[in-house]
KEVOLO-163520 format. One record per residue: residue number from 1; residue in three letters; x, y, z of N, C-alpha, C in turn. Coordinates in Angstrom, 1 decimal. Layout:
[NUM; ALA; [X; Y; Z]; [X; Y; Z]; [X; Y; Z]]
...
This chain:
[1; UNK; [-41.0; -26.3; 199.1]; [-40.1; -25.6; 200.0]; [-38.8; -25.5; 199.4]]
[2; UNK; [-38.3; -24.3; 199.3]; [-36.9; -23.9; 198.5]; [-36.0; -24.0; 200.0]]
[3; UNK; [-34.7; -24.5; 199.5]; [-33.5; -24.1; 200.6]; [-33.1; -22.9; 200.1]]
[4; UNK; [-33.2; -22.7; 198.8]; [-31.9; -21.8; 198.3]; [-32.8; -20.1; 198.0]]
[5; UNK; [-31.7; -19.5; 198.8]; [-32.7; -17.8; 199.3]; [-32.1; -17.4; 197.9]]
[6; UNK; [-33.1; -16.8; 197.1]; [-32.8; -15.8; 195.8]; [-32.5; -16.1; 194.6]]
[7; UNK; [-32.1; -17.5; 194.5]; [-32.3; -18.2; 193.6]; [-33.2; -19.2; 193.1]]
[8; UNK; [-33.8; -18.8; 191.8]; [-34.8; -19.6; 192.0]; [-35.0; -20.1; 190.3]]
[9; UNK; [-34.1; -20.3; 189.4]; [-33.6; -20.3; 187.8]; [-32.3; -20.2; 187.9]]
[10; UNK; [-31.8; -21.1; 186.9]; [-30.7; -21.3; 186.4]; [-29.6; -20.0; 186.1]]
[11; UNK; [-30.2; -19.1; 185.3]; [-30.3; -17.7; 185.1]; [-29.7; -16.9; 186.6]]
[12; UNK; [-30.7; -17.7; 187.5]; [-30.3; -16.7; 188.7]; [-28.6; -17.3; 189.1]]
[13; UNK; [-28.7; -18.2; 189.1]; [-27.2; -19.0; 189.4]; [-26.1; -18.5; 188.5]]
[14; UNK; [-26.5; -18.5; 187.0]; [-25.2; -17.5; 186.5]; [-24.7; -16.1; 186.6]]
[15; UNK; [-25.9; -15.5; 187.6]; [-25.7; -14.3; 187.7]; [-25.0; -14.4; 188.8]]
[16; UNK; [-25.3; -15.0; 190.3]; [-24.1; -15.7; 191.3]; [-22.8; -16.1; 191.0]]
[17; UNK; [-22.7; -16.5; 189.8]; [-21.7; -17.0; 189.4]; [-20.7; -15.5; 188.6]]
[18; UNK; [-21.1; -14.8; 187.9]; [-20.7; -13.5; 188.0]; [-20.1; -13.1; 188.7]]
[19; UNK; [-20.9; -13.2; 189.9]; [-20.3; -12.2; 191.5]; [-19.0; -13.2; 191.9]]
[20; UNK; [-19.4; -14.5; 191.8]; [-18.2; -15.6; 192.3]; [-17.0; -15.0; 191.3]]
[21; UNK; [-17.4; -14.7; 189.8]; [-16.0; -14.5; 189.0]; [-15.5; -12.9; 189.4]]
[22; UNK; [-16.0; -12.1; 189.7]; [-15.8; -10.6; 190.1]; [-14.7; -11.1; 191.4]]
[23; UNK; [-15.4; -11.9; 192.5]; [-14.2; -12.0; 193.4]; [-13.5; -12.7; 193.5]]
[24; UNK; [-13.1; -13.6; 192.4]; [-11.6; -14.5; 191.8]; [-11.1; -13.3; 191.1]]
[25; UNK; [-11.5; -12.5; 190.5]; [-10.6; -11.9; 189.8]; [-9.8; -10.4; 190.8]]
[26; UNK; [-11.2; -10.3; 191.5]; [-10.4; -8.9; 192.6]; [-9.3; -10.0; 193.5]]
[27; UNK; [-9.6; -10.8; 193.9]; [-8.6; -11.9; 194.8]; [-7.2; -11.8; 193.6]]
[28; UNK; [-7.3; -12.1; 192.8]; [-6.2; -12.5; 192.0]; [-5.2; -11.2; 191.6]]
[29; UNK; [-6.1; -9.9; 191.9]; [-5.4; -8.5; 191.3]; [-5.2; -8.5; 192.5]]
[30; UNK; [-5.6; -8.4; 193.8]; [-4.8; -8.3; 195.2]; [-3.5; -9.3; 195.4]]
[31; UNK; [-3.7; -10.4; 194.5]; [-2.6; -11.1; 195.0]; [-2.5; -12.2; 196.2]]
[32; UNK; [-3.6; -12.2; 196.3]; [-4.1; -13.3; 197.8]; [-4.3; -14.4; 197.7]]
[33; UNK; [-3.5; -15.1; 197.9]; [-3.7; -16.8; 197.9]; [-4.9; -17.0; 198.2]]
[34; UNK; [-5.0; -16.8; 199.6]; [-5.8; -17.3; 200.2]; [-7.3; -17.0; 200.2]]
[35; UNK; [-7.6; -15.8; 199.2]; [-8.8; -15.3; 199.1]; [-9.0; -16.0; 197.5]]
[36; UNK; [-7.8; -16.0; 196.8]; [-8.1; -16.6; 195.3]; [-8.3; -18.1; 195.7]]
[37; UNK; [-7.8; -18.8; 196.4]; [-8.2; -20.6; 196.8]; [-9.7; -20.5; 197.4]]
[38; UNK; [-10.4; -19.5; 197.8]; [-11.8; -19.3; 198.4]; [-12.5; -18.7; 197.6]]
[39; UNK; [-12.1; -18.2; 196.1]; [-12.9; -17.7; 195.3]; [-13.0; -18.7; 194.2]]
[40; UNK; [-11.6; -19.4; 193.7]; [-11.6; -20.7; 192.8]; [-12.6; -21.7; 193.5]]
[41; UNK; [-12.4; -21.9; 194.8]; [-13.6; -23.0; 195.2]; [-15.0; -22.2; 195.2]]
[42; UNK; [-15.6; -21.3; 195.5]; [-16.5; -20.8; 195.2]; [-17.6; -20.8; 193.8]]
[43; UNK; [-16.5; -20.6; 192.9]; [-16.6; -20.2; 191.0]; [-16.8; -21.6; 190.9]]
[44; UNK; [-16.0; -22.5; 191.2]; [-15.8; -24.0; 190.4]; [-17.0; -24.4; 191.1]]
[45; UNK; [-18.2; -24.1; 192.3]; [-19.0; -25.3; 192.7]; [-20.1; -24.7; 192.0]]
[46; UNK; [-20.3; -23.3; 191.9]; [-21.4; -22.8; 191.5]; [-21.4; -23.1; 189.7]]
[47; UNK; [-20.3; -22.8; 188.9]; [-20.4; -23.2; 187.9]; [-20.4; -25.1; 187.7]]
[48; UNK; [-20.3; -25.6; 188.3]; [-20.5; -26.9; 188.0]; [-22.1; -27.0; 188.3]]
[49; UNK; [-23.0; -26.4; 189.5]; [-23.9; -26.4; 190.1]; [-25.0; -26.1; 188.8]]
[50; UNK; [-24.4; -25.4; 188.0]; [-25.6; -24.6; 187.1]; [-25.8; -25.6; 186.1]]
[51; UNK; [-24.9; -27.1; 185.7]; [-25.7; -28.1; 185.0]; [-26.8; -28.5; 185.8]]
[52; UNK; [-27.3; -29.1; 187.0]; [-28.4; -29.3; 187.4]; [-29.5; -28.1; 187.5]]
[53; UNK; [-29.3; -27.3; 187.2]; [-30.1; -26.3; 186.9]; [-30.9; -25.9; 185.3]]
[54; UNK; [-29.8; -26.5; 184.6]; [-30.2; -26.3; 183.6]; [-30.7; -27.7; 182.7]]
[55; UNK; [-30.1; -29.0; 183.4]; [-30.9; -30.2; 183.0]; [-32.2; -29.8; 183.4]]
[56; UNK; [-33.1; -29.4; 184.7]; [-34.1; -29.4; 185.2]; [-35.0; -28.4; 184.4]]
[57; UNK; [-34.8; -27.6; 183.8]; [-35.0; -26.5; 182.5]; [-35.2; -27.3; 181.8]]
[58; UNK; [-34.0; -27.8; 181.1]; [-34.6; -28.4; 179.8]; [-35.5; -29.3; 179.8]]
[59; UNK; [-35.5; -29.9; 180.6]; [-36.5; -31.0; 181.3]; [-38.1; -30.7; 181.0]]
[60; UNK; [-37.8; -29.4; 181.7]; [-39.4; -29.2; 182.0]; [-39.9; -28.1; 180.5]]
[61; UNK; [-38.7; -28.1; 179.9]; [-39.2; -27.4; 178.4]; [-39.2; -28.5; 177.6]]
[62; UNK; [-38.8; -29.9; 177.6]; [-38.9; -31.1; 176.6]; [-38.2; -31.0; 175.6]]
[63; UNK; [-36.9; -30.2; 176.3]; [-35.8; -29.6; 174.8]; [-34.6; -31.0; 174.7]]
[64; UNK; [-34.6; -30.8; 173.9]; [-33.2; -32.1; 173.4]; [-32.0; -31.4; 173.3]]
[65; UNK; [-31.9; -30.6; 174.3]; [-30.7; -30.3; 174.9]; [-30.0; -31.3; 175.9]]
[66; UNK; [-29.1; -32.0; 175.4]; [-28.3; -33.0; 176.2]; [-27.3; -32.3; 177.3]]
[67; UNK; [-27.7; -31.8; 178.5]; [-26.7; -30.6; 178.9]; [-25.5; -31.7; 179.6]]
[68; UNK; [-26.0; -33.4; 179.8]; [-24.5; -33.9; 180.5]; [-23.0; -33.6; 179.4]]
[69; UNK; [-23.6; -34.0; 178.1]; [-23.0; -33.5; 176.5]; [-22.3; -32.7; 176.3]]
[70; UNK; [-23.3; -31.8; 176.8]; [-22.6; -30.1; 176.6]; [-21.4; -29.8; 178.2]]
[71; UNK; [-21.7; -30.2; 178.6]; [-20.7; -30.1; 179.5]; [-19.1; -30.8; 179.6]]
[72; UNK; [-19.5; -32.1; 178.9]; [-18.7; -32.9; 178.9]; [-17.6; -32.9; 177.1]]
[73; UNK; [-18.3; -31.6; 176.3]; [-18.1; -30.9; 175.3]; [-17.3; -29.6; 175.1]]
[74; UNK; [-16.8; -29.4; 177.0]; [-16.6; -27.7; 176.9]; [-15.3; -28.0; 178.2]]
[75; UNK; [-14.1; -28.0; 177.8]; [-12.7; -28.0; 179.2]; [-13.0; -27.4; 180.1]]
[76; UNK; [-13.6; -26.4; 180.1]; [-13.6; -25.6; 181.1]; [-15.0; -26.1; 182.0]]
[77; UNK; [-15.8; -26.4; 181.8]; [-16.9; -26.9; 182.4]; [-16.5; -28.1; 183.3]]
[78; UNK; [-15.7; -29.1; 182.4]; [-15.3; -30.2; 183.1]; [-14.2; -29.8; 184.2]]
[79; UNK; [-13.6; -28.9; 184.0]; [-12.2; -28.4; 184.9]; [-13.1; -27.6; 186.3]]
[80; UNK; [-14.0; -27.3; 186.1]; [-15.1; -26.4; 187.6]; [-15.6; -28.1; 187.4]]
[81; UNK; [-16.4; -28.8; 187.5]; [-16.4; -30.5; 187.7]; [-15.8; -30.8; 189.0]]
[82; UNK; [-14.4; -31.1; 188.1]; [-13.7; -31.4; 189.0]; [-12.9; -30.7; 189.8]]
[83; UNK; [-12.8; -29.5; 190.1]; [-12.2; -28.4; 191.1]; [-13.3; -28.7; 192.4]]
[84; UNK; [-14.5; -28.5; 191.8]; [-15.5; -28.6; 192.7]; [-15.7; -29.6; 193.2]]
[85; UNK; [-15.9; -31.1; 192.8]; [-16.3; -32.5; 193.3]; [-14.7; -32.7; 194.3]]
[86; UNK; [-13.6; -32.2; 194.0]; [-12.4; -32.3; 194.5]; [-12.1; -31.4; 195.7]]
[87; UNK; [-12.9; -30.2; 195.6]; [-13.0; -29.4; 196.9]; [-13.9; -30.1; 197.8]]
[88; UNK; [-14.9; -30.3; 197.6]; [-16.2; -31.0; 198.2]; [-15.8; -32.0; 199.1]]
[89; UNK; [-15.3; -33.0; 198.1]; [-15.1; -34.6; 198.8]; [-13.4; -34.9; 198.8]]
[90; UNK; [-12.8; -34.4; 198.8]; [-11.3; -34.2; 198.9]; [-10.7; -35.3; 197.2]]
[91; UNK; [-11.5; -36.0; 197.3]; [-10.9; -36.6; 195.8]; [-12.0; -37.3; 195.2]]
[92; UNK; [-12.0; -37.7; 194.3]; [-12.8; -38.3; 193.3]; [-12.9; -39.7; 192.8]]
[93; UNK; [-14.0; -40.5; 192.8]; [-13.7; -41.7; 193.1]; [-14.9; -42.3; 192.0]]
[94; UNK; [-15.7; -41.3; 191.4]; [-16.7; -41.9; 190.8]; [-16.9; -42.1; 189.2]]
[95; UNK; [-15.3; -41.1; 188.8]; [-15.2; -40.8; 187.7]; [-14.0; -40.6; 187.2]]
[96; UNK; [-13.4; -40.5; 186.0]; [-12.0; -40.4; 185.7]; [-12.3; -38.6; 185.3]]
[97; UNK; [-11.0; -38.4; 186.2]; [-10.6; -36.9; 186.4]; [-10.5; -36.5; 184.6]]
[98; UNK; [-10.8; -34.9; 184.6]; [-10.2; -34.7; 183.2]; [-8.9; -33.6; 183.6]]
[99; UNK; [-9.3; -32.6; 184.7]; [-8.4; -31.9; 185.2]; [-6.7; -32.8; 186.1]]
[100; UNK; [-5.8; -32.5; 185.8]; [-4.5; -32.9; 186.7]; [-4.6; -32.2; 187.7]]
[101; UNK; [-4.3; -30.6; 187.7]; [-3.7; -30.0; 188.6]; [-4.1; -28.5; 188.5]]
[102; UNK; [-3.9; -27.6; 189.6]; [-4.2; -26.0; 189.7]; [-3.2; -25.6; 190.3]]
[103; UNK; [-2.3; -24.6; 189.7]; [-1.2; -24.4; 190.4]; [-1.0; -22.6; 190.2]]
[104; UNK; [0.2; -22.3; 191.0]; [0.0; -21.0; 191.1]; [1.8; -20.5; 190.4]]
[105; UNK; [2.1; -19.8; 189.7]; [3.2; -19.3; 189.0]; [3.3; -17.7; 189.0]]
[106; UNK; [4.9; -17.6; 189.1]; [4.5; -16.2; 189.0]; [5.6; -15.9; 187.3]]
[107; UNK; [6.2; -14.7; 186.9]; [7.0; -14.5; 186.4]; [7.3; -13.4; 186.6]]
[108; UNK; [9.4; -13.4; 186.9]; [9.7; -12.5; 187.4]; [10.4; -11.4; 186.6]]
[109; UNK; [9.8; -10.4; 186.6]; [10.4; -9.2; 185.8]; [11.6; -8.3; 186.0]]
[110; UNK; [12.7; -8.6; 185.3]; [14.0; -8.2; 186.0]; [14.2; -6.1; 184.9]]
[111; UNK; [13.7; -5.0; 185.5]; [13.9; -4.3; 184.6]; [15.3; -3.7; 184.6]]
[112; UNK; [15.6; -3.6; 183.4]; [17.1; -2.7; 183.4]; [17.1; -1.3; 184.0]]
[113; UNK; [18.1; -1.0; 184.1]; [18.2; 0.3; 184.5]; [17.2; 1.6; 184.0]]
[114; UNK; [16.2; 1.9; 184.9]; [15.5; 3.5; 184.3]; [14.0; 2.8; 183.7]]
[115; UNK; [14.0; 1.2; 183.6]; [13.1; 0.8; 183.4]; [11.8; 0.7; 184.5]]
[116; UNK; [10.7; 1.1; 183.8]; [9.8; 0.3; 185.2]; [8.8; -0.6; 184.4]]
[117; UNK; [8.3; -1.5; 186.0]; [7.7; -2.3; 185.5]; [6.1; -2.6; 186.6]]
[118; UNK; [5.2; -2.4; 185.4]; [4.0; -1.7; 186.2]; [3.9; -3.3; 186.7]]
[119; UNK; [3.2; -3.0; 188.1]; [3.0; -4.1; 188.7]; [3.9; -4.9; 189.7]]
[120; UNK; [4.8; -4.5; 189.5]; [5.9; -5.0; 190.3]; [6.9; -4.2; 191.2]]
[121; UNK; [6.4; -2.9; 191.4]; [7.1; -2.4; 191.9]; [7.1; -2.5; 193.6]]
[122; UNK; [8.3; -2.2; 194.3]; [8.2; -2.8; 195.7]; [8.4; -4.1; 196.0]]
[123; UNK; [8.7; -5.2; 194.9]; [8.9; -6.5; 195.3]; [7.4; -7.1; 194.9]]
[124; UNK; [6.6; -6.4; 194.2]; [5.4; -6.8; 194.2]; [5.0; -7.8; 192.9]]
[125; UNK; [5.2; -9.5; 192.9]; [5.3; -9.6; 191.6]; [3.9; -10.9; 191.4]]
[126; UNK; [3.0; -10.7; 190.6]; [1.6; -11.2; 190.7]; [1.5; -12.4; 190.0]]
[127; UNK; [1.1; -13.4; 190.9]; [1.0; -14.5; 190.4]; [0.3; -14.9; 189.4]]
[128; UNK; [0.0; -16.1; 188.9]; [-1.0; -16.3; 187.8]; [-1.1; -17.7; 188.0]]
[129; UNK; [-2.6; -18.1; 188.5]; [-3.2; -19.8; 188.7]; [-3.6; -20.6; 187.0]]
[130; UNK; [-3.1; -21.4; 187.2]; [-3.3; -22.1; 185.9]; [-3.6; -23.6; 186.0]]
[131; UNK; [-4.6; -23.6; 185.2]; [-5.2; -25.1; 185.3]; [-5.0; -26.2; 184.4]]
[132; UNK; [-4.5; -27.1; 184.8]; [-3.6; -28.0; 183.8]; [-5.0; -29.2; 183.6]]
[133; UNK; [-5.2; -29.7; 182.2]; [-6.1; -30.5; 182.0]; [-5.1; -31.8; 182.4]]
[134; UNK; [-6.0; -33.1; 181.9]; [-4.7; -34.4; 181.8]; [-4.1; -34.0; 180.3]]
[135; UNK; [-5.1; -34.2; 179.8]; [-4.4; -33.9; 178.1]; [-3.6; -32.8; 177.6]]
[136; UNK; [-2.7; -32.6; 178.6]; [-2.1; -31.2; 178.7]; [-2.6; -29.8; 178.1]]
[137; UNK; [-4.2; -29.5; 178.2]; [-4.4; -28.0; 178.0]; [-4.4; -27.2; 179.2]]
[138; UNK; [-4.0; -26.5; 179.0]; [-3.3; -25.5; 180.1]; [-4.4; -24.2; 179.9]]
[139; UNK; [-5.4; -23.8; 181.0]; [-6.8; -22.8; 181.2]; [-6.1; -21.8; 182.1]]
[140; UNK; [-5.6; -20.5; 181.7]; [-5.5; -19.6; 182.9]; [-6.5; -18.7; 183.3]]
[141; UNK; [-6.6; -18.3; 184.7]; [-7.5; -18.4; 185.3]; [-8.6; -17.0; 185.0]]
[142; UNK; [-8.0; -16.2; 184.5]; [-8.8; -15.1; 184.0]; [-9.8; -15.8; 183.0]]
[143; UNK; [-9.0; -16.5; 181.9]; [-9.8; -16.8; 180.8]; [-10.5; -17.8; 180.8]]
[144; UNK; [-10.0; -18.7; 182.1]; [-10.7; -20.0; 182.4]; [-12.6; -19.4; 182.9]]
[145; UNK; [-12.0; -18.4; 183.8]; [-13.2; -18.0; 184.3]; [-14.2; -17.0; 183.1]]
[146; UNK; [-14.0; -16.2; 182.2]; [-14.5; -15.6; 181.5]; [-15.0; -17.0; 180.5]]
[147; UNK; [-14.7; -18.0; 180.3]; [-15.0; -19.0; 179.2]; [-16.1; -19.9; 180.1]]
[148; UNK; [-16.1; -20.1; 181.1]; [-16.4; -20.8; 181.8]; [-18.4; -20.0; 181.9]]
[149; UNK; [-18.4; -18.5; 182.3]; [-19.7; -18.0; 182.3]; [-19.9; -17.7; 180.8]]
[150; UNK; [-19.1; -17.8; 179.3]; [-19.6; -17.6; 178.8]; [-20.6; -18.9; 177.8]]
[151; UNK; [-19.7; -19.5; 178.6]; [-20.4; -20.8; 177.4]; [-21.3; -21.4; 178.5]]
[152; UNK; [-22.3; -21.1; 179.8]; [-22.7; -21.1; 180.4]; [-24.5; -20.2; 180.0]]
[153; UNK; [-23.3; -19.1; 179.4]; [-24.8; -18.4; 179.5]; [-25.5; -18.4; 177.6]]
[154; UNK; [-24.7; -18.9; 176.9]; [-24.7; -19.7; 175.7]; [-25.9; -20.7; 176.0]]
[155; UNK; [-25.6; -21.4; 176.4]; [-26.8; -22.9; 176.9]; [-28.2; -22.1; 177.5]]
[156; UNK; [-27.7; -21.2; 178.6]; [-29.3; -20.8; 179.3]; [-30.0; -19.5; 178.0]]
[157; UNK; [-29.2; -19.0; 177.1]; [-30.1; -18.8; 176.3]; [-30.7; -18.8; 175.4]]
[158; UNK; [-30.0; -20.2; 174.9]; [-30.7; -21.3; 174.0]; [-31.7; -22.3; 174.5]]
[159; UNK; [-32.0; -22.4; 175.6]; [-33.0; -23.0; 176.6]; [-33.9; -21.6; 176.8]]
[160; UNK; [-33.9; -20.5; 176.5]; [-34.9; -19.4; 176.6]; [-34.6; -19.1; 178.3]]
[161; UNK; [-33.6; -18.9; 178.7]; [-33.4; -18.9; 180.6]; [-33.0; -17.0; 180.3]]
């Protein structure tokens, strides 16, 4: 008996995860807090979600693919980890954090006279979420999320997924 409707491979989970990164990124061009803090928790549980998907793969292919390794090999993997185990359970207690913090910044564009500046016009000035490791690497969130499915789908198709 499956719980999970439509998913049913690891494969299928990166393509969810896709759709999770499509609406962190429309949330982030709208400018919406509140829809980007429901799309980062979204992205971060399903990308952490797809190591038990893909241990269970390799598993059942007998591959010496170490995927706790490979995860614990890639910042961005570990940073959806802990975004996710941190949304979930409010804090983390079972493991030493590698992520510090997720924070939201903007910068403000002051144009000179006759200047414009795309994006900002109207008072309109767009934030940028950035994810701070402990060891001070700094993942912003476009690229966090594009690194995050690609080295994702790197592993599922070296596992033949």
């Amino acid at each position: 008996m499956s719980l999970v409707f439509n998913i049913s491979n690891a494969r299928d989970l990166l393509n969810k995860l896709r759709r999770d990164q499509s609406r962190l990124l429309t949330a982030l061009s709208a400018n919406d807090e509140e829809a980007i803090g429901d799309a980062l928790f979204d992205f971060a549980v399903t990308g952490h979600s797809i190591k038990d998907w893909a241990k269970k793969a390799a598993a059942l292919q007998s591959s010496s693919v170490d995927v706790e390794a490979f995860v614990h090999g890639h910042v961005p993997l570990q940073a959806c980890r802990d975004i996710a185990n941190s949304s979930k359970h409010h804090s983390i207690t079972q493991y030493v954090v590698a992520t510090a913090r997720v924070y939201a910044s903007c910068n403000a564009v002051f144009p000179t006279s006759g200047e414009s500046t795309t994006g900002v016009e109207h008072g309109f000035v767009p934030i940028k979420i950035k994810i701070v490791m402990t060891d001070g690497i700094k993942l912003e969130i476009r690229q966090f999320s594009d690194d995050v499915v690609s080295v994702w789908d790197s592993l599922l198709t070296a596992l033949g997924i």
